[in-house]
Backbone as CSV, one residue per row, in Angstrom:
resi,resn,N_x,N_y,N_z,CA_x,CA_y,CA_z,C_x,C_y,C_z
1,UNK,51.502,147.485,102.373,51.880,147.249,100.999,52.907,148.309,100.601
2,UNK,53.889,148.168,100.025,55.120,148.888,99.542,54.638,149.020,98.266
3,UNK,54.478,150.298,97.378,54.487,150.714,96.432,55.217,151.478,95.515
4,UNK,55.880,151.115,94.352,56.866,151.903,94.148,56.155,152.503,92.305
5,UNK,57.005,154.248,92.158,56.495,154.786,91.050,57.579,154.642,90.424
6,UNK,57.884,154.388,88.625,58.452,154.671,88.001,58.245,154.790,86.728
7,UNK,59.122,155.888,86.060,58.008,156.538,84.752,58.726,157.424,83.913
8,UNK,59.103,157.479,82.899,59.651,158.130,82.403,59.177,159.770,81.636
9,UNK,57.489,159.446,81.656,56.832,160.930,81.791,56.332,161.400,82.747
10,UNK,56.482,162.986,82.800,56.301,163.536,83.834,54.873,163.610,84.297
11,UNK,54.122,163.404,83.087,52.852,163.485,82.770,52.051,162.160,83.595
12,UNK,52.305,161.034,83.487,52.313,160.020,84.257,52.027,159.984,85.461
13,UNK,53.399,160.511,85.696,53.990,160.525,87.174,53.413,161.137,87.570
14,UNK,52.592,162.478,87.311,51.715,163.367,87.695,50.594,162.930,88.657
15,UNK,50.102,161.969,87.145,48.742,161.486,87.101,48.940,160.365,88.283
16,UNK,49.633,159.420,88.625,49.887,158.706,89.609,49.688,159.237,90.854
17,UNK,50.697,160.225,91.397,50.671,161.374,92.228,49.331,161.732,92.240
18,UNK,48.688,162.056,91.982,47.413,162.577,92.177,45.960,161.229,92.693
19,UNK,46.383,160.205,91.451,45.339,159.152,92.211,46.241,158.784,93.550
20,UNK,47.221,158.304,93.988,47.896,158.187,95.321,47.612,158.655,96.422
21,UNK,47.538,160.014,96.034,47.732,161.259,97.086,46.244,160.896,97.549
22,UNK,45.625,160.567,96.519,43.902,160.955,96.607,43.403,159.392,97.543
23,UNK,44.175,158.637,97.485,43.607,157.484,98.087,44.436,157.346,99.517
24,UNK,45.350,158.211,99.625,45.805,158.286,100.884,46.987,157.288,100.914
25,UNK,47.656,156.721,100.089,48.507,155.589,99.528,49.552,156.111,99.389
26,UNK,51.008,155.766,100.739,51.710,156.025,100.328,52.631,155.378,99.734
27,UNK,53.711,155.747,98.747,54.836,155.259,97.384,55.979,155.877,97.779
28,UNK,56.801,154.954,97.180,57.891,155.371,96.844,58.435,156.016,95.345
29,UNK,59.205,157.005,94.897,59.512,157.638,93.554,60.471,156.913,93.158
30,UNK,60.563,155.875,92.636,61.979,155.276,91.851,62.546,155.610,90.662
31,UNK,63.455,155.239,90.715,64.561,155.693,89.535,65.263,154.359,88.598
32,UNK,65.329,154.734,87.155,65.884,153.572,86.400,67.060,153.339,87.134
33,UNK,67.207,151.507,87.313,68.117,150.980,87.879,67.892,150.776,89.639
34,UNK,67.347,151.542,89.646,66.913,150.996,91.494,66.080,149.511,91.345
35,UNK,66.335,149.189,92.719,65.991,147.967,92.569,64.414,147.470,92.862
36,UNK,63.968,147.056,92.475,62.508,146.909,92.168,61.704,145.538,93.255
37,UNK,62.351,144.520,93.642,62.278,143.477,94.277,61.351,143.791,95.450
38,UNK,61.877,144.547,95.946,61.103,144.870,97.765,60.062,145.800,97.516
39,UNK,59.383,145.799,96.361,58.037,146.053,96.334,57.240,144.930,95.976
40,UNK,56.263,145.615,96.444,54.552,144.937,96.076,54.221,145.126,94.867
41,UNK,53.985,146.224,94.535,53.734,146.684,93.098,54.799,147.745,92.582
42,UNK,55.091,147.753,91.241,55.614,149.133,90.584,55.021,149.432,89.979
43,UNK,54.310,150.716,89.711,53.634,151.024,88.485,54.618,151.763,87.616
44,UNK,54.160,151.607,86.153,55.507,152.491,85.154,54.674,152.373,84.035
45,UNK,54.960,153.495,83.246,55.563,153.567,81.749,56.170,153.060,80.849
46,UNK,57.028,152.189,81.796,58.296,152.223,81.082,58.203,150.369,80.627
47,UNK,58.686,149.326,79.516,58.778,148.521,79.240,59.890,148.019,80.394
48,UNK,59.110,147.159,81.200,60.025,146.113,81.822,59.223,144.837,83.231
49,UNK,60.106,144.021,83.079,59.558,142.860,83.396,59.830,142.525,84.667
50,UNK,58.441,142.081,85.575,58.480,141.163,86.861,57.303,141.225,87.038
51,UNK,56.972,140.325,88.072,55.765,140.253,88.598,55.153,141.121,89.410
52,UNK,55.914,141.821,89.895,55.433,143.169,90.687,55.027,144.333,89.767
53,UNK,54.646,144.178,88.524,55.010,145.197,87.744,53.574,145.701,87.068
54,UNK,53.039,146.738,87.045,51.893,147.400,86.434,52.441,148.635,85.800
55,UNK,51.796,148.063,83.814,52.112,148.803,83.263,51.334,149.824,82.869
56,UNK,50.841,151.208,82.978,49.978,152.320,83.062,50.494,153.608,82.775
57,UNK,49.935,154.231,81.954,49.658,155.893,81.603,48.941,156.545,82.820
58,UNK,48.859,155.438,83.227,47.958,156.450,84.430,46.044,156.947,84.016
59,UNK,45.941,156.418,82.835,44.571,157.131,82.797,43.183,155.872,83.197
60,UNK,43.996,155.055,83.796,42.861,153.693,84.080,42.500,153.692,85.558
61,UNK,41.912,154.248,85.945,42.161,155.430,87.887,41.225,154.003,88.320
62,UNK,40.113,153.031,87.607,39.717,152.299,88.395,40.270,150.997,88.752
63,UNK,40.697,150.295,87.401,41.944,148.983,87.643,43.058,149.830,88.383
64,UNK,43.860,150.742,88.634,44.801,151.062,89.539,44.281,151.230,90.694
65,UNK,43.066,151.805,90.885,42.411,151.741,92.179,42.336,149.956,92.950
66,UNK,41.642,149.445,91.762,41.151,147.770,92.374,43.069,147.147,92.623
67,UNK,43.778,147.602,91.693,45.252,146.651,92.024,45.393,146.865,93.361
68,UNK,45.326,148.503,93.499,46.159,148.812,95.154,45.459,148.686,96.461
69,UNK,43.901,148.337,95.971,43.384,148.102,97.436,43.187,146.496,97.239
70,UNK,42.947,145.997,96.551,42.018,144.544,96.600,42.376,143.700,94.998
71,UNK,44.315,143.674,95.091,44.593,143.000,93.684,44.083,142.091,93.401
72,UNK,43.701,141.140,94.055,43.075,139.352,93.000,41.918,139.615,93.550
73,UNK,41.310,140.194,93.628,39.547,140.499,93.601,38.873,139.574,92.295
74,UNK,37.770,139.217,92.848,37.367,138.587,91.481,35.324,139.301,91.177
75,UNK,35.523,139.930,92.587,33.905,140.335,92.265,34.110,142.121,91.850
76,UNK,33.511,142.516,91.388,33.256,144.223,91.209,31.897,144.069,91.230
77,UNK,31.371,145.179,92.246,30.261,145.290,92.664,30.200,146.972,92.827
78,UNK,29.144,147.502,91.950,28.673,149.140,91.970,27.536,149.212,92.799
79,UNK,27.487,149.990,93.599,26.349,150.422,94.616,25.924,152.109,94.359
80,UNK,24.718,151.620,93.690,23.836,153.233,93.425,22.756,153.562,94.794
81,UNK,23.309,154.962,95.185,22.185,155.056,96.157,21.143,155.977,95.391
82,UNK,20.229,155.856,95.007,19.284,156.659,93.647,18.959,158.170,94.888
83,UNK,18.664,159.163,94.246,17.965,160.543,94.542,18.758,161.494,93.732
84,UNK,18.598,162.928,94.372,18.638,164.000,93.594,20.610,164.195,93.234
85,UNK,21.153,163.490,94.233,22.667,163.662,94.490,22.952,161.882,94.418
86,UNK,22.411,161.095,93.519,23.086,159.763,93.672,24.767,159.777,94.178
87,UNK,24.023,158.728,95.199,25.972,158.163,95.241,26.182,156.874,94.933
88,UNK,27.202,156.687,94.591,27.898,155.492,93.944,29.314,154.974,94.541
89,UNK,29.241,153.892,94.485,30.378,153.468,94.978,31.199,151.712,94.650
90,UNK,31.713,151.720,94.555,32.106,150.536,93.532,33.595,149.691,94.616
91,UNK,33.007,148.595,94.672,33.402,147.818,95.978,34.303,146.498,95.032
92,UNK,35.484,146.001,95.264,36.509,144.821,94.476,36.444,143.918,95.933
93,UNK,35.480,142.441,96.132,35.424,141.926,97.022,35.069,142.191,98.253
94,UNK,34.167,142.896,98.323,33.855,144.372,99.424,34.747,145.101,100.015
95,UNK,36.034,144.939,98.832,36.548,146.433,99.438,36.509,147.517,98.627
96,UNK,35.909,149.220,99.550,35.682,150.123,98.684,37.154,150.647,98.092
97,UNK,37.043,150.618,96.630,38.073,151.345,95.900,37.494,152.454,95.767
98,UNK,35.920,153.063,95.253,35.872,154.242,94.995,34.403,154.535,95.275
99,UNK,34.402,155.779,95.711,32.824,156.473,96.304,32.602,157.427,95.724
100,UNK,31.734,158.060,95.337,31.322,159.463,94.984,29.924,159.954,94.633
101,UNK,29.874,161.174,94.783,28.318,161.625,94.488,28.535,162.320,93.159
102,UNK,27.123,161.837,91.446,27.272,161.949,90.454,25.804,162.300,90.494
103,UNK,26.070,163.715,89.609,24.970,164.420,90.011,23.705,164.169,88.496
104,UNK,24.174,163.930,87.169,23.230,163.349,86.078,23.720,162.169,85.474
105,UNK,22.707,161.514,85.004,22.247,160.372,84.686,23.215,159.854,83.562
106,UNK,23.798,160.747,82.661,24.976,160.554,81.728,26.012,159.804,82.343
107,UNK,26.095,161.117,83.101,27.586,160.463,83.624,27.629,159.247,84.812
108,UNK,26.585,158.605,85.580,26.201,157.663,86.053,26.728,156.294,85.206
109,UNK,26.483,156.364,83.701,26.196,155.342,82.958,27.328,155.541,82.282
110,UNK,28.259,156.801,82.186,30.125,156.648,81.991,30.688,156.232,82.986
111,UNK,30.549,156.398,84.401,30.980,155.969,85.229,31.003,154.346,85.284
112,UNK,29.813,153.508,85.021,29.783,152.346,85.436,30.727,151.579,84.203
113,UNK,30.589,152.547,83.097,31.168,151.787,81.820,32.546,151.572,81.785
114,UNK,32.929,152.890,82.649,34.579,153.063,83.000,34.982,151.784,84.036
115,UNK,34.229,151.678,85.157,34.957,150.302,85.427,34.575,149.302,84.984
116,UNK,33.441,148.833,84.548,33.460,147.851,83.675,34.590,147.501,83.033
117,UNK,35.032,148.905,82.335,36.418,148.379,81.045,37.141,148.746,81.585
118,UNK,37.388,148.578,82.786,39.188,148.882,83.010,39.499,148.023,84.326
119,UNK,38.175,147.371,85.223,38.490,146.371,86.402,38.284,144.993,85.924
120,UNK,39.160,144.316,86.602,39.880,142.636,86.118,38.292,141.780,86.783
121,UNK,37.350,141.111,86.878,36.775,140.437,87.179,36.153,139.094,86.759
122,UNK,35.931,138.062,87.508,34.902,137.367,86.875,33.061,137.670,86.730
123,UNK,32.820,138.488,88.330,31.557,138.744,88.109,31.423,140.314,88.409
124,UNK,30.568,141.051,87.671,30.231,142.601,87.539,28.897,142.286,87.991
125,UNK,28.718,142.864,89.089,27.355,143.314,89.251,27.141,144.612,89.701
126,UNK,25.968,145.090,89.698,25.113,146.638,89.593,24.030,146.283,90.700
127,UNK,24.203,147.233,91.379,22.742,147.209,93.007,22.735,148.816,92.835
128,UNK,21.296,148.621,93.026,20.702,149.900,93.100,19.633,149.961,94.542
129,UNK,19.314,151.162,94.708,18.575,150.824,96.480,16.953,151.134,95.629
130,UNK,16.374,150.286,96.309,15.025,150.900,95.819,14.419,151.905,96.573
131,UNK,14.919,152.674,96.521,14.523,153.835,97.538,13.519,154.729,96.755
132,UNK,14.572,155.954,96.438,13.434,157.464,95.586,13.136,156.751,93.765
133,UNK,11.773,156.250,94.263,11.175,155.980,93.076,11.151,156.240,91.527
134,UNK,11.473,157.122,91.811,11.486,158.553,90.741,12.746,158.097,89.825
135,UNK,13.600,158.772,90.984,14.872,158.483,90.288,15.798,157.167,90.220
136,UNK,15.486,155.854,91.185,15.523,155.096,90.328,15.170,154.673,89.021
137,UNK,13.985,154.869,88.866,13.624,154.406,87.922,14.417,154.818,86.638
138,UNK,14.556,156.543,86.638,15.799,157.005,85.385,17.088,156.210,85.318
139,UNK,17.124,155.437,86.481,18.862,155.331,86.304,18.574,153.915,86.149
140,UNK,18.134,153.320,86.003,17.624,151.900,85.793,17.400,151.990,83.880
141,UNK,16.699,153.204,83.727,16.067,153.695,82.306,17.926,153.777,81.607
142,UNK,18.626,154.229,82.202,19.890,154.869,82.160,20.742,153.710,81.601
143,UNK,20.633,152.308,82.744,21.734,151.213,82.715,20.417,150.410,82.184
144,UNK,19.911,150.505,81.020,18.828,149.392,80.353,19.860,147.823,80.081
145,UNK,20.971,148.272,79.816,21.622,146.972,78.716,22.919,146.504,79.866
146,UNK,22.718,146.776,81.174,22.946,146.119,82.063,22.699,145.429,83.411
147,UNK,23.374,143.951,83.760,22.461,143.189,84.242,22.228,143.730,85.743
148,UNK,21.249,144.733,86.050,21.415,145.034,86.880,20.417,144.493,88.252
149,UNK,20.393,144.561,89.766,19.706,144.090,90.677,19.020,145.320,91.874
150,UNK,18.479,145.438,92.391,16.961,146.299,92.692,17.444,145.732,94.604
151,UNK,17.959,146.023,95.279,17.586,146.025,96.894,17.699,146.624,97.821
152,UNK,16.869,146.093,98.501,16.059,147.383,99.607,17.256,148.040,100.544
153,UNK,16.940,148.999,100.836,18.099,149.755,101.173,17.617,150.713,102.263
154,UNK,16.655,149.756,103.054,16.298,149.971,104.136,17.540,150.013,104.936
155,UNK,17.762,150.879,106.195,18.904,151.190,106.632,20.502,151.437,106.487
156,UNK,20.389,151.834,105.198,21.527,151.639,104.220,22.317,153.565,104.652
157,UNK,21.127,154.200,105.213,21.948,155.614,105.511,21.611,155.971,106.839
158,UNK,21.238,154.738,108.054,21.291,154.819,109.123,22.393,155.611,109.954
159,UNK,23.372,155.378,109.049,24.696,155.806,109.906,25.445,156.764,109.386
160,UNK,24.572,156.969,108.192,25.451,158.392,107.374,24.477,159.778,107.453
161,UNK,25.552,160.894,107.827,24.820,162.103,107.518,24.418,162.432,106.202
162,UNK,22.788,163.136,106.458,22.106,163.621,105.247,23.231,164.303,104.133
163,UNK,22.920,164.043,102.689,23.710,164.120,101.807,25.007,163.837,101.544
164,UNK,25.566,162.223,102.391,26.563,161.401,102.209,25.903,160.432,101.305
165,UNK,25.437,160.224,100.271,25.006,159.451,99.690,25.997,158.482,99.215
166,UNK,26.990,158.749,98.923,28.380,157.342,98.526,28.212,156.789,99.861
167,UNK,28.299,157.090,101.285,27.954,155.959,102.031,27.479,155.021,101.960
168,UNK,26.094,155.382,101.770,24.723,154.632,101.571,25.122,153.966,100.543
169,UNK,25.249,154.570,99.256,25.598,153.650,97.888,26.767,152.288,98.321
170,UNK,27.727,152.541,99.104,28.599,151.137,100.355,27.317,150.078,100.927
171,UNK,26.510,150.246,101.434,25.992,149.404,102.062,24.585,149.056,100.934
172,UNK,24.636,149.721,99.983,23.769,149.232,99.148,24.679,147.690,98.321
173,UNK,25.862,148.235,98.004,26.682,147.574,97.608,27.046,146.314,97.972
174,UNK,26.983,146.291,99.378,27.161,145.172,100.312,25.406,144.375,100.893
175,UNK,24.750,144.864,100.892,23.403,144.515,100.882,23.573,143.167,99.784
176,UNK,22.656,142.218,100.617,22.216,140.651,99.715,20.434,140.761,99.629
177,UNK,19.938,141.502,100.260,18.675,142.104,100.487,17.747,142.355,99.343
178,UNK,17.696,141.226,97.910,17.255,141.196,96.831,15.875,141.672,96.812
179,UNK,15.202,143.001,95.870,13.907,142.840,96.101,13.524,142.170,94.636
């Protein structure tokens, strides 16, 4: 995929640069008047028109995430792996846009709200592993007023080292394993 930046704040451009860099995605830096065609996407600031074109401040890190890995996605799917270091990870058609370990229950329930409102979908769903009892249960207590689903997550960190929990939270994600 060819990606091109253009932006008339530096501030932006920053912020681009940084989710990019961070996803390992490389871009091109364009300039007003270059030609825009032989990309995939442009992201900008700036008012102007084509179909290749995403318009962003840069502060929407999860719809820019879902455009550049998995644009016409229609599922968003969050995978909580519950314990003391939950990981999470949030999959656009099972592909992972974003992983991470979130260490309280607040910010668990900003996190899910953030892509909620900022990824394009028809269906949002929430999997949680039924694993550490405990702390599922808070984060379940946490996401009360969303529709969320409970499965087993038996072998879900078979293949990940102790305290990779965004792994696990991937294959929770991908799990059909309803309890």
């Amino acid at each position: 995929m060819r990606l091109g930046i253009l932006t008339r704040d530096f501030r932006v451009y920053n912020r681009l640069l940084t989710l990019l860099k961070g996803m390992n995605q490389s871009f091109d830096s364009l300039l007003p008047g270059d030609d825009l065609k032989g990309f995939d996407i442009v992201m900008t600031d700036m008012k102007i028109q084509g179909n290749n074109i995403v318009y962003t401040k840069g502060l929407d890190e999860f719809r820019l995430k879902q455009i550049v890995k998995a644009k016409d996605s229609e599922k968003i799917v969050v995978g909580i792996d519950p314990g003391p270091s939950p990981g999470i990870a949030t999959l656009a058609n099972n592909v992972v846009i974003d992983k991470r370990s979130i260490y309280n229950f607040r910010e668990i329930r900003e996190y899910v709200t953030k892509v909620r409102n900022e990824c394009t979908y028809r269906n949002f769903i929430i999997k949680i592993g039924n694993g550490d009892r405990n702390y599922r249960n808070q984060i379940i207590r946490n996401l009360d007023d969303f529709n969320l689903l409970i499965v087993n997550e038996k072998g879900s960190s078979k293949t990940t080292k102790r305290g990779n929990d965004s792994e696990s939270a991937i294959n929770i994600a991908l799990s059909n394993d309803i309890v």
